[in-house]
C-alpha positions as CSV (number, residue, x, y, z in Angstrom):
1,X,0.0,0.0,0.0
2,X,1.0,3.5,-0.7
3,X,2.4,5.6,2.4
4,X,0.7,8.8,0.9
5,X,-2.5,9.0,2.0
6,X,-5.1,10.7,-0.3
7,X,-8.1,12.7,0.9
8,X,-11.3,13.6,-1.1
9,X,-14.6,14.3,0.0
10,X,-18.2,12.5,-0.6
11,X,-21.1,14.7,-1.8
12,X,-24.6,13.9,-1.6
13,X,-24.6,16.6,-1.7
14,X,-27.1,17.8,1.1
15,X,-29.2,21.5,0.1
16,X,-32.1,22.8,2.2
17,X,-35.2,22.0,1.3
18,X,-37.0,25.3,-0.7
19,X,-33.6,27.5,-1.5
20,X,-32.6,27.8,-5.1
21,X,-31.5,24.4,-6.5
22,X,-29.6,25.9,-9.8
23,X,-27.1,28.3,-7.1
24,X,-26.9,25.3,-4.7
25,X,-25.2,23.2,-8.2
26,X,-23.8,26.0,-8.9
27,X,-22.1,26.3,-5.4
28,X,-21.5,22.4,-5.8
29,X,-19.5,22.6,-9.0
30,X,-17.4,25.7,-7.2
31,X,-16.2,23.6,-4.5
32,X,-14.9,20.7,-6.1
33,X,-13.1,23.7,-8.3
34,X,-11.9,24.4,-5.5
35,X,-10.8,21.7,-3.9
36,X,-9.0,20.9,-7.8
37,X,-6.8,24.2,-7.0
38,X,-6.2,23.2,-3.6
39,X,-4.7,19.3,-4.9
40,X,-7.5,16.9,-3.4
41,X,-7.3,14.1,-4.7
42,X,-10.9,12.8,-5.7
43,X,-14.3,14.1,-5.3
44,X,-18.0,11.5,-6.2
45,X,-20.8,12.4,-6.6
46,X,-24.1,10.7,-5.4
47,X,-27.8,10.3,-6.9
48,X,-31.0,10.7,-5.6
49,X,-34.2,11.2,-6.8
50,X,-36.0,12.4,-3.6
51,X,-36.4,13.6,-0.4
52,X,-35.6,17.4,-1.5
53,X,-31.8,17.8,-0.1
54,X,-29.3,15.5,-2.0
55,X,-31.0,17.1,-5.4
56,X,-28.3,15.7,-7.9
57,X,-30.0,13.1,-10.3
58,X,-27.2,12.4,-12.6
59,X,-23.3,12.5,-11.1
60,X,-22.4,11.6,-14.5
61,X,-23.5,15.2,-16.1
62,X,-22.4,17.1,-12.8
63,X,-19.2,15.2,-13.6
64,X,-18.9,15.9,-17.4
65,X,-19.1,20.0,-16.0
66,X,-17.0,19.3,-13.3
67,X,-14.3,17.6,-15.6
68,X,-14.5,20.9,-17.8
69,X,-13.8,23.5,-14.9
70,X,-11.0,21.1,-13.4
71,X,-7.6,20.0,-14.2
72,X,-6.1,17.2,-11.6
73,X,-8.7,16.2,-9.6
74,X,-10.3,12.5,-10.3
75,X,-13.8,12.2,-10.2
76,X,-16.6,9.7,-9.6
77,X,-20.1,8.6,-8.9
78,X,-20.6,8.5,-5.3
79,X,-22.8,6.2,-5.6
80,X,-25.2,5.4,-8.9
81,X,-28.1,3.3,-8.2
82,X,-27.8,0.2,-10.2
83,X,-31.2,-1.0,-9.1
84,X,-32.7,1.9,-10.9
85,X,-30.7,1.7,-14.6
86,X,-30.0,-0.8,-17.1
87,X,-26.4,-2.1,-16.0
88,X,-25.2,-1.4,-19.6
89,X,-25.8,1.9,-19.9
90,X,-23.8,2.5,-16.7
91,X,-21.3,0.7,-18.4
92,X,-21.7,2.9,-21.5
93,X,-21.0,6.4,-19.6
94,X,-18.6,5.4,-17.4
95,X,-16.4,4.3,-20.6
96,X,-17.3,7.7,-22.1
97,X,-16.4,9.9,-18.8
98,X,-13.1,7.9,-19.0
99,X,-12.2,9.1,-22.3
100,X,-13.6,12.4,-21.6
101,X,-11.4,13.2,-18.6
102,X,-8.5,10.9,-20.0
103,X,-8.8,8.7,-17.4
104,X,-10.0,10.7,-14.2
105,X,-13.1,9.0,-14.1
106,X,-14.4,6.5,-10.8
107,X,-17.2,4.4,-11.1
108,X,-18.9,4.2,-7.5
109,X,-22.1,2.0,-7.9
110,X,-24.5,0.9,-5.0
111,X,-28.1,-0.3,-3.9
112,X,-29.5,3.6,-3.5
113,X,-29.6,4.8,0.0
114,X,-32.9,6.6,-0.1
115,X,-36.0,4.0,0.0
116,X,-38.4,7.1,-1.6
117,X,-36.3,6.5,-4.7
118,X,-37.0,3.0,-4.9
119,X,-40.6,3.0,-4.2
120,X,-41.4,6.0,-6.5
121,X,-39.3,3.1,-9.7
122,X,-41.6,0.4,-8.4
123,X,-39.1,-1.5,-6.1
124,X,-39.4,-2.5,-3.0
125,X,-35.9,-1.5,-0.9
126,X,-35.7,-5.2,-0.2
127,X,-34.7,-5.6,-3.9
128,X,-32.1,-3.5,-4.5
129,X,-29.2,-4.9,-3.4
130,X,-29.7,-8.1,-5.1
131,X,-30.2,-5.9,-8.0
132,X,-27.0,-4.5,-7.4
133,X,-25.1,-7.7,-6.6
134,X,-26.6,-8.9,-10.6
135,X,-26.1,-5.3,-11.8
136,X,-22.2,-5.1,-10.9
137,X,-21.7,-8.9,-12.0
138,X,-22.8,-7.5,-15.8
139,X,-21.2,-4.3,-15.6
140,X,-18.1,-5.7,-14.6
141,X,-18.1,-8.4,-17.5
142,X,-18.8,-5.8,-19.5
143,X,-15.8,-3.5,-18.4
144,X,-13.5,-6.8,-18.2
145,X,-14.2,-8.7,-21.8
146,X,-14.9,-8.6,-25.0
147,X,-17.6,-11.7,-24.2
148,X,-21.1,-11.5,-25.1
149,X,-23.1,-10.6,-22.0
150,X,-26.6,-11.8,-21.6
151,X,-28.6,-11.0,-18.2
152,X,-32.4,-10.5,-17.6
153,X,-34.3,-8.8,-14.5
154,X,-37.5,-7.8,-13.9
155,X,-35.3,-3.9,-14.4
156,X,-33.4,-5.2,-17.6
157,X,-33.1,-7.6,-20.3
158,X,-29.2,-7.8,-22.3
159,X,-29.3,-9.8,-25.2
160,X,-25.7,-10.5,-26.5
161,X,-24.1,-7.4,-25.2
162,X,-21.3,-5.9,-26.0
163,X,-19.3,-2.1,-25.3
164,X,-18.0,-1.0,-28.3
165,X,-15.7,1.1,-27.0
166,X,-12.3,0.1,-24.3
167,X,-12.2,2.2,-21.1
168,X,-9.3,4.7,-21.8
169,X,-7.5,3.9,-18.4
170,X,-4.9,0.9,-18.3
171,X,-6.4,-1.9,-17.5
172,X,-9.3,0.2,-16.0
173,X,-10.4,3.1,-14.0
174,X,-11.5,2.9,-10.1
175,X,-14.6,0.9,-8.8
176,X,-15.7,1.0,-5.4
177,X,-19.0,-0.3,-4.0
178,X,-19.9,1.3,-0.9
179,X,-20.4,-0.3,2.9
180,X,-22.6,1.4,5.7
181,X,-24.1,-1.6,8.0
182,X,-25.1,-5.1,5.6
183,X,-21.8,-7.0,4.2
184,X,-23.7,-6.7,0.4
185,X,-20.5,-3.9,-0.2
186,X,-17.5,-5.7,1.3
187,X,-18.5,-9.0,-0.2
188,X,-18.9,-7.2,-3.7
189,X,-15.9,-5.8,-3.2
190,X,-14.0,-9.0,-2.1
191,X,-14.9,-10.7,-5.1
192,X,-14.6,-8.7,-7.8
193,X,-11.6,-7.2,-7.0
194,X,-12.6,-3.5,-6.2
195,X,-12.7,-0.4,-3.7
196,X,-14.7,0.0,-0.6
197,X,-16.3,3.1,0.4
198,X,-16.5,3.1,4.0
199,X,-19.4,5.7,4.9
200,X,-20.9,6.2,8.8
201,X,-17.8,3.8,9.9
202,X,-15.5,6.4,11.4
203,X,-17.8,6.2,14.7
204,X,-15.8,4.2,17.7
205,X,-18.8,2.3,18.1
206,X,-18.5,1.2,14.4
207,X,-15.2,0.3,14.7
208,X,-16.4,-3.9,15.4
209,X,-19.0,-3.3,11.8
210,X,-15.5,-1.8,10.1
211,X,-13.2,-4.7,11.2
212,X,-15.9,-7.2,10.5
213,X,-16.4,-5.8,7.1
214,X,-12.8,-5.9,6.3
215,X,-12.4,-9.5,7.2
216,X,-15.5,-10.4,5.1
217,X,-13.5,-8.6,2.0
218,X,-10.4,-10.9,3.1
219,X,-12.0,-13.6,2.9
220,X,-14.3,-13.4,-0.7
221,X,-11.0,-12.3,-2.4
222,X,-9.5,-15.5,-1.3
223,X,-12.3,-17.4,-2.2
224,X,-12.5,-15.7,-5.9
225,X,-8.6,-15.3,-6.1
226,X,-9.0,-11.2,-6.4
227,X,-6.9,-9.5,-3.7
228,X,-8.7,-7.2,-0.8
229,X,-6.4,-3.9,-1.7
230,X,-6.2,-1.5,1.6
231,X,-5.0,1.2,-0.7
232,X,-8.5,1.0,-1.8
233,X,-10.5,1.4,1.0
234,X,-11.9,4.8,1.4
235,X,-13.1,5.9,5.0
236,X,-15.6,8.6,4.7
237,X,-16.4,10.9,8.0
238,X,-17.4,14.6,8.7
239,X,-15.1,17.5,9.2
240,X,-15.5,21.3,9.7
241,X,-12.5,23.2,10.4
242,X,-10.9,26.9,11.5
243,X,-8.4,28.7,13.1
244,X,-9.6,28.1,16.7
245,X,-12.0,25.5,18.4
246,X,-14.6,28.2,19.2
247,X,-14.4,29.8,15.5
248,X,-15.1,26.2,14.4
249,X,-18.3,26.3,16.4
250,X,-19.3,29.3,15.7
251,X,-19.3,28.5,12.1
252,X,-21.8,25.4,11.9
253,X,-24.1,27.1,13.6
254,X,-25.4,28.3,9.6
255,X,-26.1,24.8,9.3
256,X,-25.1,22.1,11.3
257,X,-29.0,21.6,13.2
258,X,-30.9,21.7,9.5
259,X,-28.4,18.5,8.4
260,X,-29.1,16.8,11.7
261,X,-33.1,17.0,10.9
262,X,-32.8,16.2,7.5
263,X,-31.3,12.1,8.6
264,X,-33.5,12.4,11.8
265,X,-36.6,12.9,10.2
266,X,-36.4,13.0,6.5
267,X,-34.3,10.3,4.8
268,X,-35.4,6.9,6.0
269,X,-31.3,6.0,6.3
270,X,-31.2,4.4,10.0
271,X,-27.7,3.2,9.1
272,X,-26.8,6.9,9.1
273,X,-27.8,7.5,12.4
274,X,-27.0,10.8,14.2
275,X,-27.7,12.3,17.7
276,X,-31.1,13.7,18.5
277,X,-29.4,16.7,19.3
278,X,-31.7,20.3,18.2
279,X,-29.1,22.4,19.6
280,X,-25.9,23.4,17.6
281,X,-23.8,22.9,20.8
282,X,-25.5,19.1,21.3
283,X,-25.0,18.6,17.4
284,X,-21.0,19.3,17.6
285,X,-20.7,17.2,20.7
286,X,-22.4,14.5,19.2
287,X,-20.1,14.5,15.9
288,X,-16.7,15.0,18.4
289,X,-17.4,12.6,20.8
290,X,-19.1,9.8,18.7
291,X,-16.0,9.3,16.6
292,X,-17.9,10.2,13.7
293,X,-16.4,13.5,12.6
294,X,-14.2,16.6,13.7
295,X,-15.0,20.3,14.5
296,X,-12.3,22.0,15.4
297,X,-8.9,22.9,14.5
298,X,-6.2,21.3,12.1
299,X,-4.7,19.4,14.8
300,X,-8.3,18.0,16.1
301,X,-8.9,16.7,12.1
302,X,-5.0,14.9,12.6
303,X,-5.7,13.2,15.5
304,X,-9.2,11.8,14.4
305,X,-7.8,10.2,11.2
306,X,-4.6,9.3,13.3
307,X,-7.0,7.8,15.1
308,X,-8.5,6.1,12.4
309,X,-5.4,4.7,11.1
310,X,-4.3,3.1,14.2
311,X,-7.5,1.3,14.9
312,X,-8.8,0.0,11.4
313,X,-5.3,-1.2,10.2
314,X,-5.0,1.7,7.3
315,X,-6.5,2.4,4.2
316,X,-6.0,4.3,1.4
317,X,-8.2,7.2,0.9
318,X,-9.9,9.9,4.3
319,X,-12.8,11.5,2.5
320,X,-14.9,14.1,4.2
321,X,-18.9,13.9,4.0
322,X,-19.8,17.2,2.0
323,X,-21.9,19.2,4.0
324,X,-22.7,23.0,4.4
325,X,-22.7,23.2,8.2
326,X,-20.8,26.9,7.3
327,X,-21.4,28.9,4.9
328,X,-19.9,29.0,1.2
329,X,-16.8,31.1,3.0
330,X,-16.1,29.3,6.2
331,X,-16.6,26.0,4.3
332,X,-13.8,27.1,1.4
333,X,-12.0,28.0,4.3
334,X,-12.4,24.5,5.9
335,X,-11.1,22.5,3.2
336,X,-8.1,24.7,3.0
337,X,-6.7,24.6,6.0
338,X,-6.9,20.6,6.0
339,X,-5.2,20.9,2.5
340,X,-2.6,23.5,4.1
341,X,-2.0,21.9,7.3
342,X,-3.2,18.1,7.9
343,X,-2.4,17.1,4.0
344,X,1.6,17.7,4.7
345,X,1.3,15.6,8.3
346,X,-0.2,12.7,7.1
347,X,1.9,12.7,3.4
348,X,5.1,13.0,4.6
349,X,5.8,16.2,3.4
350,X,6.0,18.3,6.6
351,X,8.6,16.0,8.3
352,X,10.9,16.9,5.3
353,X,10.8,20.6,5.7
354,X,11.1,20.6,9.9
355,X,14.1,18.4,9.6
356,X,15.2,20.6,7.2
357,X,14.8,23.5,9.5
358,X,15.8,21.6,12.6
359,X,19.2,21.2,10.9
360,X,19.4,24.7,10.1
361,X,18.8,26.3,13.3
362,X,20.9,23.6,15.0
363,X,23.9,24.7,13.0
364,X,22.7,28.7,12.6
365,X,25.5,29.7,15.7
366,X,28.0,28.3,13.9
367,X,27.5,29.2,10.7
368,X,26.7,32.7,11.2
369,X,30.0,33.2,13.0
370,X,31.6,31.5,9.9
371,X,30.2,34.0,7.3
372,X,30.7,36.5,9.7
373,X,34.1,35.9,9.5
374,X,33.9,35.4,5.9
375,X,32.8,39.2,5.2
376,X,35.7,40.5,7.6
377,X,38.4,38.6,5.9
378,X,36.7,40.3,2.6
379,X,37.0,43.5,4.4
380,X,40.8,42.7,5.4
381,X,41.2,41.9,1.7
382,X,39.8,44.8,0.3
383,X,41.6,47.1,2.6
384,X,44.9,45.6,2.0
385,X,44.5,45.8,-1.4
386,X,43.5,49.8,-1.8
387,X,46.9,50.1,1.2
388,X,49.5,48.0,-1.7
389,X,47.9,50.3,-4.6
390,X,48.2,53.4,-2.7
């Protein structure tokens, strides 16, 4: 596994109910340019169909934009719904948003988290994760080989099927499945080889559900001969940071209690449970003290994913849940003091520079004498010269 750890964030991405959806895209589509300028490393992008908050319907066409205003930054669905899409038209687009970003693309695919969704295509929630453990199975033989691939649902029928074009990355791009409480992600992911996208897990209390999950992984890879990758595995959590603690806490009070409602007593997502908490102050305890997240400073954000390495073995990716706790400011702010301050801790690159100034100041004394010295002998020189010429 890679000792550089990557970061990236997760968006929903979660809006309040009744503002204007086209400047909440808009503000969407300025933060991952953002994040692009700041060198983040990934940013997916979910899809939802109800519920009024997570109001993107296609991450493949906020991605195609996205891919347009950015230039490093890899990008991927965060999660499509393969219960409600035939698998080989996921297939299809993902190829084409390979070739499109030459080969920034990610291809997250899952069950869909919101049951409203489901109900509103017909399904029953109950279906849709053996949807997406049939969906994922053609969409990976699809991806894989040039094999005719022939599959029938009560969502799709594939006669013969073929892509007619080869993904652009070598052999391909990125495919994570995502895991919240069931094993249907981490036994997916086991077997065909692929990511894991770790969401709600960062809680202590989770900790038993993460190293369960893990071993479940370990032990379908064996069993198909694919290999469980840490480097992979992409722990998702919630951060808001500042300058102090108690500017930190100041600045989710725009938002912080309106996100808590929305998984209390909007999206049917128990999995995603958080505090009953109507109170900023309650909120922020809740998210500190739960494990789930950090509010605070740069060094509270190190010491949470510290934390996280230490006691689920490492992976390969920290991705923050994308929220607006703050407002557009504070938020920008946010992610750029974790780019500015926690990225260089947990890559490596501070310990180069302090050693680097260690060493200097150990040996300033010395040296300062030396071209102290240096310049007087000059001076001598000089003098001595002008004296002889004289």
């Amino acid at each position: 596994m890679s000792d550089r750890l990557r970061f990236g964030i997760f968006m929903a991405p979660f809006h309040r109910a009744g503002e204007n959806p086209t400047l909440a895209i808009e503000r969407d589509l300025e933060l991952v340019e953002h994040l692009d300028k700041l060198g983040w490393d990934e940013a997916w992008i979910g899809e939802h169909h109800s519920a009024g908050s997570e109001i993107i319907a296609s991450p493949e066409i906020f991605i195609a934009a996205a891919a347009e205003r950015t230039k490093h930054i890899k990008l991927g669905t965060g999660v499509i719904s393969v219960a409600y899409h035939n698998p080989y038209m996921i297939a299809e687009r993902a190829v084409q948003l390979d070739h499109m970003t030459r080969g920034r693309f990610m291809l997250g695919l899952g069950p869909g988290s919101l049951p409203t969704d489901a109900v509103m295509l017909g399904l029953d929630p109950t279906e849709t994760r053996p949807l997406l453990e049939e969906g994922l199975e053609v969409i990976m033989q699809l991806l894989t080989s040039d094999e005719p691939v022939t599959s029938q649902t009560k969502m799709w029928n594939l006669t013969d099927a073929r892509l007619h074009l080869r993904p652009y990355s070598n052999p391909l791009f990125d495919v994570a499945v995502p895991a919240v409480a069931s094993p249907t992600g981490p036994r997916l992911a086991g077997k065909h080889g692929i990511g894991l996208l770790s969401i709600g897990a960062t809680q202590s209390e989770g900790f038993d559900v993460l190293g369960l999950h893990w071993d479940v992984m370990e032990e379908r890879a064996a069993k198909f001969g694919t290999a469980a990758d840490r480097s992979k595995w992409r722990l998702v959590g919630l951060m808001h940071i500042a300058e102090t603690r108690e500017q930190a806490y100041r600045d989710v009070e725009h938002g912080i209690v309106q996100w808590f409602d929305y998984f209390q007593h909007t999206a049917a997502f128990p999995q995603m449970a958080v505090g009953d908490s109507d109170a900023v102050r309650g909120a922020i305890d809740f998210v500190n003290e739960s494990g789930l997240g950090s509010i605070g400073t740069p060094d509270d954000a190190i010491e949470q994913i510290e934390r996280l390495q230490k006691q689920s073995g490492g992976f390969g990716c920290y991705m923050t849940l994308a929220h607006e706790w703050a407002n557009p400011a504070a938020t920008h702010r946010s992610y750029e003091l974790i780019a500015q301050e926690v990225f260089p801790r947990l890559q490596g690159h501070a310990a180069s520079t302090l050693d680097a100034k260690g060493r200097a100041r150990a040996a300033r004394e010395h040296l300062a004498e030396r071209n102290m010295q240096a310049v007087t002998d000059m001076i001598e020189k000089h003098e001595a010269e002008l004296s002889e010429s004289g």
